[in-house]
C-alpha positions in Angstrom: -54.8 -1.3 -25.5 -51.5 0.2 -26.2 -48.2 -2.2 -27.7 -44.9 -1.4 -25.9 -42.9 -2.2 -23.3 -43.3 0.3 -20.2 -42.0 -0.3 -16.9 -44.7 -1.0 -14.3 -44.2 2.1 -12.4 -45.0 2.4 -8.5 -42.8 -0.5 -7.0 -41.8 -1.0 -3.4 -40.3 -4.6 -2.4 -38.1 -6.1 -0.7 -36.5 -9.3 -2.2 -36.9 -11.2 1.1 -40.5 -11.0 1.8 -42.1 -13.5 1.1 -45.9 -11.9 1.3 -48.6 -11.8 -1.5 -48.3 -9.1 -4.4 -50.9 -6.9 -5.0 -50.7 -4.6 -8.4 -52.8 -1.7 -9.0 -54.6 -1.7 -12.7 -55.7 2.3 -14.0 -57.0 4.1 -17.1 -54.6 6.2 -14.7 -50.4 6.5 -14.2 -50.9 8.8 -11.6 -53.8 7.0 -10.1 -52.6 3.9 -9.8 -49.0 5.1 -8.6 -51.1 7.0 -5.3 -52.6 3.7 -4.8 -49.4 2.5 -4.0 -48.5 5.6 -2.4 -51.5 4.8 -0.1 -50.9 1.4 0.1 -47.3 1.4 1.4 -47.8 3.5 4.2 -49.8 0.2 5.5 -47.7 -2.3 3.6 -44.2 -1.4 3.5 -42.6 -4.7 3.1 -45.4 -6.1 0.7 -44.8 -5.9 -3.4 -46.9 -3.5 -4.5 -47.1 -2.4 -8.4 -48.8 0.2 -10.2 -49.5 -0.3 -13.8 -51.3 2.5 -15.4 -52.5 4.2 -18.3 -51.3 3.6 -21.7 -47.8 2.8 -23.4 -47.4 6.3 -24.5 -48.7 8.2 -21.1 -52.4 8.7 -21.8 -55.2 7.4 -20.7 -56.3 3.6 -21.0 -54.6 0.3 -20.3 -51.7 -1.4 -21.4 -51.6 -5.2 -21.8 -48.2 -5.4 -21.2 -47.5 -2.9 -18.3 -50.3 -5.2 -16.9 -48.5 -8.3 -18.0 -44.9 -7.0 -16.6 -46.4 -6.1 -13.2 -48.0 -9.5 -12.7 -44.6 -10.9 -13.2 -42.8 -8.7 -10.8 -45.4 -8.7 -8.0 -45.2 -12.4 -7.6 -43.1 -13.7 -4.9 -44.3 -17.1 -5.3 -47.1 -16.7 -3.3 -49.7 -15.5 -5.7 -50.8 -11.8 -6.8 -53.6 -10.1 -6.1 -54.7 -7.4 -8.8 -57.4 -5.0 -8.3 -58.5 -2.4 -11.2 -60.5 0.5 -11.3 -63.3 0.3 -14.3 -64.5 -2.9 -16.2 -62.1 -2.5 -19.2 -58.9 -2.2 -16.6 -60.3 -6.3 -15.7 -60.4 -7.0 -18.5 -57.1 -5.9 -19.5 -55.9 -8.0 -16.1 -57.7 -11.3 -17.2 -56.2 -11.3 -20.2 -52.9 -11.0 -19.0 -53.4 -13.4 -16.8 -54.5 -16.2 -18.9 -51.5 -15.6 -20.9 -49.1 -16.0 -17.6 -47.2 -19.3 -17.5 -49.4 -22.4 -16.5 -47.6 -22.8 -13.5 -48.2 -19.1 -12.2 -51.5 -18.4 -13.6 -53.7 -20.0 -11.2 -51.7 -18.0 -8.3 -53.3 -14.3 -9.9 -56.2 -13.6 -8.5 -58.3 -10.2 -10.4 -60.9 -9.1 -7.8 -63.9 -7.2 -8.1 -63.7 -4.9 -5.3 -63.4 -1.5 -4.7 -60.0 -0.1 -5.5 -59.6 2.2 -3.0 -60.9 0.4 -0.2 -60.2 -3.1 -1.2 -56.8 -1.5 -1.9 -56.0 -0.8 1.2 -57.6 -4.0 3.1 -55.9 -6.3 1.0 -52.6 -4.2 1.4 -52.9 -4.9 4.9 -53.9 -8.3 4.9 -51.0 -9.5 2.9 -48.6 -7.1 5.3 -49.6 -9.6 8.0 -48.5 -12.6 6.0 -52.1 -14.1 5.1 -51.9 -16.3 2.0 -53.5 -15.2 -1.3 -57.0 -16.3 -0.5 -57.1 -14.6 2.7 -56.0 -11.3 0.4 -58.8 -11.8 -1.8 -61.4 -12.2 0.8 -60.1 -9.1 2.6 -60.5 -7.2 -0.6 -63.9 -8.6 -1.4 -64.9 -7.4 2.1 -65.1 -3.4 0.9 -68.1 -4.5 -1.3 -70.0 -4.6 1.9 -71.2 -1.9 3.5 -68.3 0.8 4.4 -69.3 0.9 8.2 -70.1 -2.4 9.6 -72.9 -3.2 12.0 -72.0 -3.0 15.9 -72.0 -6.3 18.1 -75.5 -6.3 19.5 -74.7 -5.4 23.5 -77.5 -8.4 24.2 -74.6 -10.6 22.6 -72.4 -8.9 24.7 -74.3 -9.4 28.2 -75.6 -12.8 27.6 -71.9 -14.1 27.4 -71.0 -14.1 31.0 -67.1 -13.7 30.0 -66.3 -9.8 29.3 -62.9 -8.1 29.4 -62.7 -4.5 28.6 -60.7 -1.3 28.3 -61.3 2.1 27.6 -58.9 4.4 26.1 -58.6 7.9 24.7 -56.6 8.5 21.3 -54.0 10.8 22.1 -52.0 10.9 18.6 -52.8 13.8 16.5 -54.3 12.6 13.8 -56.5 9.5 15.6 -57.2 6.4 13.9 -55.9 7.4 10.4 -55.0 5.1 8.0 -51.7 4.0 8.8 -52.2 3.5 13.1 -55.4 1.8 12.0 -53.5 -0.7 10.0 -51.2 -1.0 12.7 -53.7 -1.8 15.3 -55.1 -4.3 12.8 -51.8 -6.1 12.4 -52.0 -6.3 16.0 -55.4 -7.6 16.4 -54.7 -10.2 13.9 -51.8 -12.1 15.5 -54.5 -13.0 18.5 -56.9 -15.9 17.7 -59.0 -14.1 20.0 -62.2 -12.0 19.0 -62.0 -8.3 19.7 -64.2 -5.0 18.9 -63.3 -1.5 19.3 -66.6 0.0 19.9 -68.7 -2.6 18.6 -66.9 -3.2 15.6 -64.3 -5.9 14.7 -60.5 -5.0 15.4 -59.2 -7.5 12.8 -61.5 -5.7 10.0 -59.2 -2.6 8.6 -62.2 -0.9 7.2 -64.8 -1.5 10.7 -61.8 0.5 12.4 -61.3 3.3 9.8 -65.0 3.4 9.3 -65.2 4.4 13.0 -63.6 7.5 12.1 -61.8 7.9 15.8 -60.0 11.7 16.4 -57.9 12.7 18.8 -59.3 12.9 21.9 -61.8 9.8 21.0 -62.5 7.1 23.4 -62.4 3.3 22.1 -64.1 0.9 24.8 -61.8 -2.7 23.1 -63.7 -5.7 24.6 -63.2 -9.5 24.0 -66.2 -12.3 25.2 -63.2 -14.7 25.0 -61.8 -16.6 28.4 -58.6 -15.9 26.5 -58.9 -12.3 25.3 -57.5 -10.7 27.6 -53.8 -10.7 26.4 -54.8 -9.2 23.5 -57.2 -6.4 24.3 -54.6 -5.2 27.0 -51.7 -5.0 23.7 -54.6 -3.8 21.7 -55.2 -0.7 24.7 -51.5 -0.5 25.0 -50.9 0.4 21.5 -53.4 3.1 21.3 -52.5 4.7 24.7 -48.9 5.0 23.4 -50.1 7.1 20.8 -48.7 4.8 17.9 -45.2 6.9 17.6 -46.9 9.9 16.6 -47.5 13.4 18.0 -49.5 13.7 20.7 -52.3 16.2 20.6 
């Protein structure tokens, strides 16, 4: 680790929210500032920092970058800091331990994928979940990238179904930013939904679905009280999610 004081680089808050940071940790500047890159187009009011590479601009970790993004992610309700190779956690627990008592136990350094827990936690804390729901939405990327469809037995054996089909009409499908949207969405219903057999409150079941233009998403709900929130759910895709339309 490199001494010095550089600026955590890669910030994008906004004083009022009140969401849960997330900070990036990289052998990487570069790196970790396209994280955020990435991560803002689904996050836009969430604190997200980037603190990579070393004092002097090479490669490696700082301490104190790390240390100075912890600070500044934290809104008060807890950061969550994801790295990209065992040293980079290291680097994060350390700074961590030597927070203040009173905002140390409010960091969280997860073992996830960066990329992928990344984004999924970006999301999560977008929609307001508190810092333990961030932490299991980033642990979730350690499971399998695509995962397994709702058997249709499940389905049929319910008696209570409610469905839609729609076709993606937006250029560029389910990308990453409409997918986070429709997540967003999905989330604010206590309701259980799946686009195609997967869940539509899991960011990386929809992007794992990999849905183009001109795809079809059958979005169904077993719940009496699903419906309200499959037709929103169908609504949002069929109005292309402001984008182009193919």
């Amino acid at each position: 680790m490199r001494h010095g004081m550089p600026e955590a680089r890669g910030t994008n808050h906004q004083p009022e929210a009140r969401r849960v940071g997330l900070v990036f940790v990289s052998h990487s500047a570069r790196l970790a500032e396209g994280l955020v890159e990435l991560a803002r187009q689904m996050a836009p009011s969430t604190r997200l920092i980037a603190a990579g590479g070393t004092a002097d601009g090479g490669i490696g970790t700082s301490f104190e970058a790390v240390s100075a993004a912890l600070r500044e992610a934290n809104t008060g309700r807890g950061v969550v800091v994801l790295c990209d190779l065992g040293s980079a956690i290291l680097t994060a627990a350390t700074a961590r331990d030597f927070l203040e008592e009173d905002s140390r136990d409010g960091v969280h350094v997860v073992d996830a994928p960066l990329v992928e827990g990344g984004v999924a936690a970006a999301v999560a804390a977008e929609s307001g979940a508190d810092v333990l729901a961030v932490v299991a939405a980033a642990e979730s990327a350690r499971q399998t990238r695509v995962a397994p469809a709702i058997p249709a037995a499940k389905e049929a054996d319910s008696g209570i179904r409610y469905a839609r089909t729609v076709t993606l009409t937006n250029v560029s499908g389910l990308h990453a930013r409409p997918a986070a949207e429709f997540v967003r969405l999905a989330n604010t219903f206590p309701a259980k939904v799946t686009v195609n057999g997967k869940d539509a409150k899991s960011l990386l079941s929809i992007m794992g679905l990999a849905l183009m233009a001109g795809s079809s998403a059958e979005i169904v709900t077993l719940d009496a009280s699903g419906e309200a929130a499959v037709d929103a759910l169908a609504d949002l895709v069929e109005s292309g999610f402001g984008e182009e339309r193919a």
